[in-house]
Every structure is written in structure tokens, then in C-alpha cells.
C-alpha positions as CSV (number, residue, x, y, z in Angstrom):
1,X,-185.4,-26.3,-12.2
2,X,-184.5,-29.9,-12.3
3,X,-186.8,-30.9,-15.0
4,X,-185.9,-28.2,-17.0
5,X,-181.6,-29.0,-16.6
6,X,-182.7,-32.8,-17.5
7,X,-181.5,-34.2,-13.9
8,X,-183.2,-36.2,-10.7
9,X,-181.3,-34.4,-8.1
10,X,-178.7,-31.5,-8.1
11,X,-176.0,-31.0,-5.5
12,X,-175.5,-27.8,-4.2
13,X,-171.7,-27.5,-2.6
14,X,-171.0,-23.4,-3.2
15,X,-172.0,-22.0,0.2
16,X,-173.7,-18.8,-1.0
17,X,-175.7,-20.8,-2.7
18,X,-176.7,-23.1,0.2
19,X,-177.3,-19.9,2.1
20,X,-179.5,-18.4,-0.6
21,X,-181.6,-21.7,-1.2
22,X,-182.3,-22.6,2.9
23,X,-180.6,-20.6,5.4
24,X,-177.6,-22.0,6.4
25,X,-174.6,-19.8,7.0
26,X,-172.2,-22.8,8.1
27,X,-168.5,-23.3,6.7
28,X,-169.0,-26.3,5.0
29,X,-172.0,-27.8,3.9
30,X,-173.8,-29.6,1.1
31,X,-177.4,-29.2,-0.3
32,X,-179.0,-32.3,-2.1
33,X,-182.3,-31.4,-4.1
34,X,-184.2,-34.4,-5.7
35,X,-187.5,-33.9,-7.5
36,X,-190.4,-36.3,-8.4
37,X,-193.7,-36.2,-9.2
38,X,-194.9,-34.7,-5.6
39,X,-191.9,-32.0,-6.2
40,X,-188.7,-31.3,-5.0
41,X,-187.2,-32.3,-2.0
42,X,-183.9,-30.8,0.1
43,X,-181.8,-32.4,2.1
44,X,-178.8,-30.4,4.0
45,X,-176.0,-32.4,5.2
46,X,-173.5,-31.1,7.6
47,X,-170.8,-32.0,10.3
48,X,-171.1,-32.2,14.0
49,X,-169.6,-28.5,14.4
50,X,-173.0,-27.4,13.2
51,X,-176.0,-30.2,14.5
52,X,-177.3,-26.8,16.0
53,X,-176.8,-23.6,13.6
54,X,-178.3,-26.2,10.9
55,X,-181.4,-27.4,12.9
56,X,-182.0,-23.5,13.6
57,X,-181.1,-22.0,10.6
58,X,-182.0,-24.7,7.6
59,X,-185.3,-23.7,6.1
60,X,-187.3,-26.2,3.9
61,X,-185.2,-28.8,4.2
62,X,-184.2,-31.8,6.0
63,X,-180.9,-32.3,8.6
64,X,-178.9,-34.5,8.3
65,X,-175.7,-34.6,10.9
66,X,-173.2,-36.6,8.8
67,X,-171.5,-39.3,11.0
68,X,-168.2,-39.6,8.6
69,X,-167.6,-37.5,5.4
70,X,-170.3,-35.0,4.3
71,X,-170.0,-35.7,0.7
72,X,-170.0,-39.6,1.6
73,X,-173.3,-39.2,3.2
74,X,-174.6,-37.2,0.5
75,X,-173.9,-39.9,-1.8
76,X,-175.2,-42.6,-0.3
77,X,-178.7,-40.5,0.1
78,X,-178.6,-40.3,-3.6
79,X,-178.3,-44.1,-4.1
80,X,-181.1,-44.5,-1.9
81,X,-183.0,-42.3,-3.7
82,X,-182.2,-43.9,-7.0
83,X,-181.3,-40.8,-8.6
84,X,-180.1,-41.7,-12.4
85,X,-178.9,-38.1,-13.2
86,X,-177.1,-35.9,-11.1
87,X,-176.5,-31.9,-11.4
88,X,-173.4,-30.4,-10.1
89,X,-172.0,-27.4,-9.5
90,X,-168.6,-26.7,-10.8
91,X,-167.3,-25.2,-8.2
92,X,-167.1,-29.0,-6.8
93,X,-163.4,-29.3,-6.5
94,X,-162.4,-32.1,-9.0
95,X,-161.4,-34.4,-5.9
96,X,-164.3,-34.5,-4.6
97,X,-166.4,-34.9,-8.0
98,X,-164.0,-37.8,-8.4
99,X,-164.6,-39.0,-4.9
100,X,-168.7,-38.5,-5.7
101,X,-168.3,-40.4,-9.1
102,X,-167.0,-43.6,-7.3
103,X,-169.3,-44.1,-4.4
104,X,-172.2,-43.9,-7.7
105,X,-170.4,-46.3,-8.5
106,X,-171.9,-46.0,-12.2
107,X,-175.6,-46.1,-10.8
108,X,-176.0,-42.6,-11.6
109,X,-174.3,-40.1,-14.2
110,X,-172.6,-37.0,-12.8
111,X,-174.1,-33.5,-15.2
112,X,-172.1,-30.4,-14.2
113,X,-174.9,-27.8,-14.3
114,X,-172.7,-24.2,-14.1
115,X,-174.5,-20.9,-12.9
116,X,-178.1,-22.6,-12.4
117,X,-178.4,-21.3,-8.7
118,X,-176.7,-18.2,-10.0
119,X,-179.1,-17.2,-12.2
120,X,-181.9,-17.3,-9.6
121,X,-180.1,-14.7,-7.3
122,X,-179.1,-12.0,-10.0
123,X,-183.0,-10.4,-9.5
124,X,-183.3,-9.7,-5.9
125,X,-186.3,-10.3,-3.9
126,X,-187.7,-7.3,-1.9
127,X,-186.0,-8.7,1.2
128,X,-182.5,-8.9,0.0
129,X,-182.8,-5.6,-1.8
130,X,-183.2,-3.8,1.9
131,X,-181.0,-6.1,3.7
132,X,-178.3,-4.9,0.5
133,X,-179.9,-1.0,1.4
134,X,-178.5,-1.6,5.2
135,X,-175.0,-2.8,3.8
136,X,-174.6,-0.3,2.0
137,X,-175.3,2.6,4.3
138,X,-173.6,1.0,6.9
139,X,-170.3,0.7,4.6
140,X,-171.4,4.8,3.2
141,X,-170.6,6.1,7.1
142,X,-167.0,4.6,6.9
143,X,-166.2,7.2,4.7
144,X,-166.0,9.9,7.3
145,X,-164.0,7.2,9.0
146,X,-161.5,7.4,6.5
147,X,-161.2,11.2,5.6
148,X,-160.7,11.6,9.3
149,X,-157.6,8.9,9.5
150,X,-155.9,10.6,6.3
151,X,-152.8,12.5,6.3
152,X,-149.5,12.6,5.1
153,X,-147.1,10.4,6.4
154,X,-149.9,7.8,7.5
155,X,-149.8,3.9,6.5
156,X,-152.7,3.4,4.5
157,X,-153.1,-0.2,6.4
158,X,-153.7,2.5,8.9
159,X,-156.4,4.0,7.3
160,X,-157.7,0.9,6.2
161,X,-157.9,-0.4,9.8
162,X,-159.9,2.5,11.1
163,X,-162.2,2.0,8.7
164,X,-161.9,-1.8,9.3
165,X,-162.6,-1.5,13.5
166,X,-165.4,1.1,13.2
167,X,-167.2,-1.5,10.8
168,X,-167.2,-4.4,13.0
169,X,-168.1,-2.0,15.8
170,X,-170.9,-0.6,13.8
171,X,-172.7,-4.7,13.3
172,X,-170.3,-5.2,10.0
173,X,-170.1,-9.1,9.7
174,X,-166.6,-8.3,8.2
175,X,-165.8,-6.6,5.0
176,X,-166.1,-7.8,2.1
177,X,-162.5,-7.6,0.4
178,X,-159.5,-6.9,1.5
179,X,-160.0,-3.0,2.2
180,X,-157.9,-1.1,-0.7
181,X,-156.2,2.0,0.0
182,X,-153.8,3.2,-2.9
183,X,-152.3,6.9,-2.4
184,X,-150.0,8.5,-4.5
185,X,-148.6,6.6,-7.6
186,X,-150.1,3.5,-5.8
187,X,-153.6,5.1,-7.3
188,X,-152.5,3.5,-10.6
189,X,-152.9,0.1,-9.2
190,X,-156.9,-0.7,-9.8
191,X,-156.3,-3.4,-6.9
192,X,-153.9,-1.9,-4.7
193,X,-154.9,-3.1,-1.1
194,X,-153.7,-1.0,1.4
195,X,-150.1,-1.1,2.2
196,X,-147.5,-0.2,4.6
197,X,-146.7,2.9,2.3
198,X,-147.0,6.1,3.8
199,X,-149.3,8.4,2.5
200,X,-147.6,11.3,0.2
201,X,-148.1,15.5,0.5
202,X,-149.6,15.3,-2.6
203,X,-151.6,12.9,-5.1
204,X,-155.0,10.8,-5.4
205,X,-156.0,8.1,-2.9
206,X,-158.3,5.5,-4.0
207,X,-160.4,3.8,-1.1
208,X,-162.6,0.9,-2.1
209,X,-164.5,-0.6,0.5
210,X,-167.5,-2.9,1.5
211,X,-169.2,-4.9,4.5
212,X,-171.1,-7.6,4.8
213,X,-174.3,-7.2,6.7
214,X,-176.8,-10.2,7.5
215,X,-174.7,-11.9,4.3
216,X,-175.2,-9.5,1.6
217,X,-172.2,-7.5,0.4
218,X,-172.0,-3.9,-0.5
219,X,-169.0,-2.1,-2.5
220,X,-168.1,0.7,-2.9
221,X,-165.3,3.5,-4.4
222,X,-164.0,7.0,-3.9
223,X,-161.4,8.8,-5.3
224,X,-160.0,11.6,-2.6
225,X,-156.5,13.6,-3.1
226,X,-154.1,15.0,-1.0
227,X,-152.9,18.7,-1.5
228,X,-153.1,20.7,-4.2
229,X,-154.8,19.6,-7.3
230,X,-153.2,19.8,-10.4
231,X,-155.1,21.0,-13.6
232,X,-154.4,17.9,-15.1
233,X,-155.7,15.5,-12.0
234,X,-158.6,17.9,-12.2
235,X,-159.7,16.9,-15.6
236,X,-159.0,13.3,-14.8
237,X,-161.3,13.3,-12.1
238,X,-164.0,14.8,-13.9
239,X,-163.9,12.2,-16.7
240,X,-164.0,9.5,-14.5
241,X,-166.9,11.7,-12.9
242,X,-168.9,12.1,-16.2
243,X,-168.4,8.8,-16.8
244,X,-169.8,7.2,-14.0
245,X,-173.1,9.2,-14.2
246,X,-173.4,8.5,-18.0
247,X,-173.2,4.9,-17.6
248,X,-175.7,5.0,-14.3
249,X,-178.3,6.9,-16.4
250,X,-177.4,4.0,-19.4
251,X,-178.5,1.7,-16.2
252,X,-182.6,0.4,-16.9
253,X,-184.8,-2.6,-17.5
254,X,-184.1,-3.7,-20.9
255,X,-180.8,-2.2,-21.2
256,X,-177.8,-4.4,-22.1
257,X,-175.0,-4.9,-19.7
258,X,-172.5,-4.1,-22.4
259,X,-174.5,-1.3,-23.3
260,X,-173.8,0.4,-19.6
261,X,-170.4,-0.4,-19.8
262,X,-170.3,1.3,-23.5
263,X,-171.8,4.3,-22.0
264,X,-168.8,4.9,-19.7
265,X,-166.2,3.6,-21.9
266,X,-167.6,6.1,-24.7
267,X,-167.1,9.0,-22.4
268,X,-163.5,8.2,-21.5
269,X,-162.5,7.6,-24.9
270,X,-163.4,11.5,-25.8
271,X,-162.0,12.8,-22.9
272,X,-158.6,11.1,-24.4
273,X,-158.2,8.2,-21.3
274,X,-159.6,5.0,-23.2
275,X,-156.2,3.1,-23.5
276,X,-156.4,3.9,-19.3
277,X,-159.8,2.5,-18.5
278,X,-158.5,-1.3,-18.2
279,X,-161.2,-3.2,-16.6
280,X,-164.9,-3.9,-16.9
281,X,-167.8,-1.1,-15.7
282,X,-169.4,-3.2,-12.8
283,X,-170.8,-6.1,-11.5
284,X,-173.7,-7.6,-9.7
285,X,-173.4,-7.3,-6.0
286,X,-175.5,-9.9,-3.5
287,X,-174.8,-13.1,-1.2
288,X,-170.9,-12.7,-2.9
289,X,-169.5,-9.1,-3.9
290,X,-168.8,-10.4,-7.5
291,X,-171.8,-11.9,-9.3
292,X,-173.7,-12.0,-12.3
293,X,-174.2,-10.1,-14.5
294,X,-171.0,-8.5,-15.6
295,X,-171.6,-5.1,-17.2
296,X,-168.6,-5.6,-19.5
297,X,-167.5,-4.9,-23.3
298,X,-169.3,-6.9,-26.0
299,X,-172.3,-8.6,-23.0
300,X,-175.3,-8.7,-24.1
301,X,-177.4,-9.9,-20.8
302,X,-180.3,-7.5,-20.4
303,X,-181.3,-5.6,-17.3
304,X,-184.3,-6.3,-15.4
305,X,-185.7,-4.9,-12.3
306,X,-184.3,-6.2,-9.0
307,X,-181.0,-6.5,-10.4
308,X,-178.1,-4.6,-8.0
309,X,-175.0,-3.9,-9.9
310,X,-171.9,-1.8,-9.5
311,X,-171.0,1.1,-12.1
312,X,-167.4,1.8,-11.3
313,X,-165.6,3.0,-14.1
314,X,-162.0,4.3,-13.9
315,X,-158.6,5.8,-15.4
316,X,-155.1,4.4,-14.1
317,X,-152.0,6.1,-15.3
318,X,-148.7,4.4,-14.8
319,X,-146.4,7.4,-13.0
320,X,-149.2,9.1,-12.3
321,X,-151.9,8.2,-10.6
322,X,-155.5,6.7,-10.9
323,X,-159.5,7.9,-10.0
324,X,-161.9,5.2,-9.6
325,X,-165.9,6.2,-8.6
326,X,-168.1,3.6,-7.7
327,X,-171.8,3.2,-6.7
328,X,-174.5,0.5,-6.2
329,X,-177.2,0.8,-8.1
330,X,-180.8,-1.0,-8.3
331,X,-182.2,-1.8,-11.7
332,X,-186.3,-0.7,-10.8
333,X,-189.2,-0.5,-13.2
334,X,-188.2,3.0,-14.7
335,X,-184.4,3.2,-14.6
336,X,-181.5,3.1,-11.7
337,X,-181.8,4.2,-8.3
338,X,-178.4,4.9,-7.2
339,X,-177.9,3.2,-3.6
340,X,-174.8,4.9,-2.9
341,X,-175.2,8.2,-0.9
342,X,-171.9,9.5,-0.9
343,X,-170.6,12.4,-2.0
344,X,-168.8,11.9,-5.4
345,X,-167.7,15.8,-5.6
346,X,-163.6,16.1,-5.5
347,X,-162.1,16.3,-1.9
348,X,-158.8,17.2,-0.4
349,X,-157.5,16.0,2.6
């Protein structure tokens, strides 16, 4: 990797990446990587708080306990090296690339080098892929959680903490959002965290949840409603409905990501609720519950086995009300396995 990006050493400051590349689950952290001849070398450098989470966590690479400032003793390990080239990420905040760029002290050149650890993680290896099974079953039993906490005239912070406490009590790390909970006119919110607002006698209730489990993320949606259902929120649901599965059967090796997201977009569009589908079909879930690839208009990055996305299409009417359905799915040899095993048939609560 560091011939190919043209570099002598790359530093690696975005935690899930750390944690990807050797282990270490700290709070603050950086990962130097040099490379020579004999091949590549890591070095993680950390504070005081962690001289023993990094000595038994760090794999393949060196500790080193920084006496002052982490990124100081990272830079002076560089100039000892003699490193001419140096990869960044740019999620280094700009003070700190400033800070880097004077203790070179114009020995070495700085290189921002976006998405190169990225890339690695969007095919997951065999391991991940069951640690991401685990997260996601885990967060799939909340959902009894949450029918059983729903009824008019409760807060949906209410509902969201039940579904919070039973996680944490189930070996949840924590979740991995803010837990959202929009009932009622709320529904038409695509990111309405739950509220003080009580729930209504009538209308949908999005819930869209995740955990974190031995650091990989899970996410996931469904769309419940509360008394009767109207002819009208009937047929919304089952657009969102026939949506979702079009654009998880468009999901295979060798498929475009924009082609999922077409595949779900198309649907809506027929039904008459294109202007009310407003964001993109999914995402890639791993170390971070955002990640690459985005499975969006117009993206042309093609699918390939090991690859765990989202497919979560949705409509949102202003006045109304909104229906969102979301699954995991895992990009294997032959298609999608859906991860998800969660009823998506219409309930009312």
C-alpha cells in the first residue's frame, strides 16, 4: 500500500481505522506505518491512560507510551526514520497537520492520502462478517423490546430507552446512533431521534436502531403504526415494502451501487412517491455505521462479495407521515443474503 500511494510512511489518526489495522480500541491514538525493503513496519503511539489496553490489545506493532504529545512523538519517530514522504489521513484536524508539518520541519513532505484504509475494510473478512452476524441479531431482539414499550400517550425517548437499557443489558457496547423514534407526523422526519413527544392514537412510527458488538455496528429500520390503518398509509407501506425487496434482489457481485439504489428509486417512482424518497438507498455498515460504498444515484462502485451494506429505502410526507424499511445485507458469491431477520410485514400497536 505505501509503494503503491508513492509514500515512506503513512499516519493513521481515524480510530476505526487504528482499530481495524492492530487492535486497539483506545480513545486517542496514532498509527505510524513505514515501509522499506524488508517491508512495512507499525508503530502505535499512545498516552499514559492506555500503557496497558495498548500492550494487550496492539497486534503487529510496536508501543510506544508517549511521554508528552502523541502526535509530537510520532513526528519525531518519523524524522528518525528519515521518512521523505508522508501519507495522511484527512480526517487529521488541520491543527494538528499544521502542528505535524512544523516539527518536519521541511525534512519530509506531508501527502493527504483520503479513503486508503477505507477501501481495505469495505470487503469483510470471514471474522468481521460473524462478529457483524452477532450485532445484528443482537440489535433484531430489541424489536420485541419496542413493540412491547409502545402506546399512546408514551414518550418515544421512552421507548427508545427500553430499547436502549435491554441492549446494554444484552452485551451491547452501546448503540450505534442516537436511537430514532418518530411517531405520528414526526414519521416524516427521515432523522427524527426520539423525542419527548408523546406517541399519538393513530399514525406510523419509525424506529431505527443499532448496537455495537465487539466494534462492528449493525443498523437497522421498521416502520410500525398505531391504530387503524388508512387505505392510503396501506399503500405507502407497501411501496416502501416492494421497494426494499427489489433493490435487495438488485444486490450481487458485479452489480453497481447506483444500480441498487435505481432498483428501489424505480419502484417508488411508479407507485407515484419519487419526489418523497429524499435520501440515498444504503450504505456500507462495519467498524463505523456509515461507510463505503454508498449505494446512491448516479455511483458506479461495483459489488463484490464480502461487502455488508444497508438497503433502506423510504417515503416521507410532510403532514403526513413517513415508512422507512431497512435490512443488512451481505454481498456473497451468488447474490444478497439478507442479515436482517425481522419481520417486515405491517404491524399495529
Amino acid at each position: 500500500m505505501l509503494a503503491a500511494s508513492r509514500v515512506d510512511a503513512l499516519l493513521v489518526s481515524h480510530l476505526p481505522n487504528i482499530h481495524y489495522l492492530c487492535g486497539f480500541t483506545g480513545s486517542a491514538g496514532i498509527l505510524a506505518i513505514r515501509g522499506d525493503e524488508r517491508g512495512a513496519k507499525a508503530t502505535l503511539y499512545a498516552d499514559g491512560r492506555y500503557t496497558q489496553q495498548a500492550a494487550e490489545e496492539a497486534r503487529d506493532a510496536k508501543v510506544v507510551i508517549a511521554r508528552k504529545s502523541v502526535l509530537a512523538e510520532a513526528g519525531a519517530g518519523l524524522l528518525r526514520a528519515k521518512a521523505k514522504v508522508v501519507g495522511f489521513e484527512t480526517q487529521l484536524p488541520f491543527a494538528s497537520y499544521q502542528q505535524l508539518d512544523q516539527m518536519l520541519r521541511g525534512k519530509a513532505r506531508l501527502k493527504p492520502l483520503p479513503g486508503a484504509i477505507e477501501e481495505l475494510r469495505i470487503s469483510k473478512e470471514a471474522e468481521e462478517i460473524e462478529q457483524i452476524r452477532a450485532s445484528v441479531v443482537l440489535a433484531a431482539s430489541l424489536f420485541q423490546t419496542a413493540l412491547s414499550a409502545i402506546r399512546p400517550g408514551v414518550a418515544e425517548n421512552v421507548v427508545a430507552g427500553e430499547m436502549e437499557l435491554q441492549a446494554r443489558r444484552a452485551g451491547a457496547e452501546k448503540m450505534s446512533f442516537d436511537t430514532i423514534v418518530a411517531a405520528g407526523l414526526r414519521s416524516a422526519l427521515p432523522h427524527g431521534r426520539a423525542s419527548s413527544q408523546a406517541i399519538p392514537d393513530t399514525g406510523f412510527i419509525i424506529l431505527d436502531w443499532g448496537v455495537i458488538l465487539a466494534g462492528y455496528c449493525s443498523d437497522m429500520t421498521r416502520t410500525v403504526h398505531a391504530g387503524h390503518v388508512s387505505a392510503d398509509h396501506r399503500r405507502m407501506y407497501q411501496a416502501v415494502l416492494e421497494a426494499q425487496m427489489a433493490a435487495v434482489a438488485a444486490v450481487k457481485p458485479g452489480a453497481t451501487t447506483g444500480q441498487v439504489d435505481q432498483a428501489a428509486r424505480k419502484v417508488l417512482e411508479k407507485a407515484g412517491y419519487g419526489a418523497y424518497f429524499t435520501h440515498s438507498t444504503g450504505h456500507g455498515v462495519g467498524l463505523e455505521v456509515h461507510e463505503s460504498p454508498r449505494l446512491a444515484k448516479g455511483q458506479k462502485r461495483r459489488l463484490a462479495p464480502g461487502t455488508v451494506v444497508t438497503v433502506e429505502p423510504g417515503i416521507y410526507i410532510p403532514g403526513e407521515g413517513g415508512v422507512r424499511i431497512e435490512d443488512m445485507v451481505l454481498v456473497t458469491d451468488s447474490g444478497g443474503e439478507v442479515l436482517t431477520p425481522t419481520t417486515k410485514d405491517l404491524i399495529t400497536v
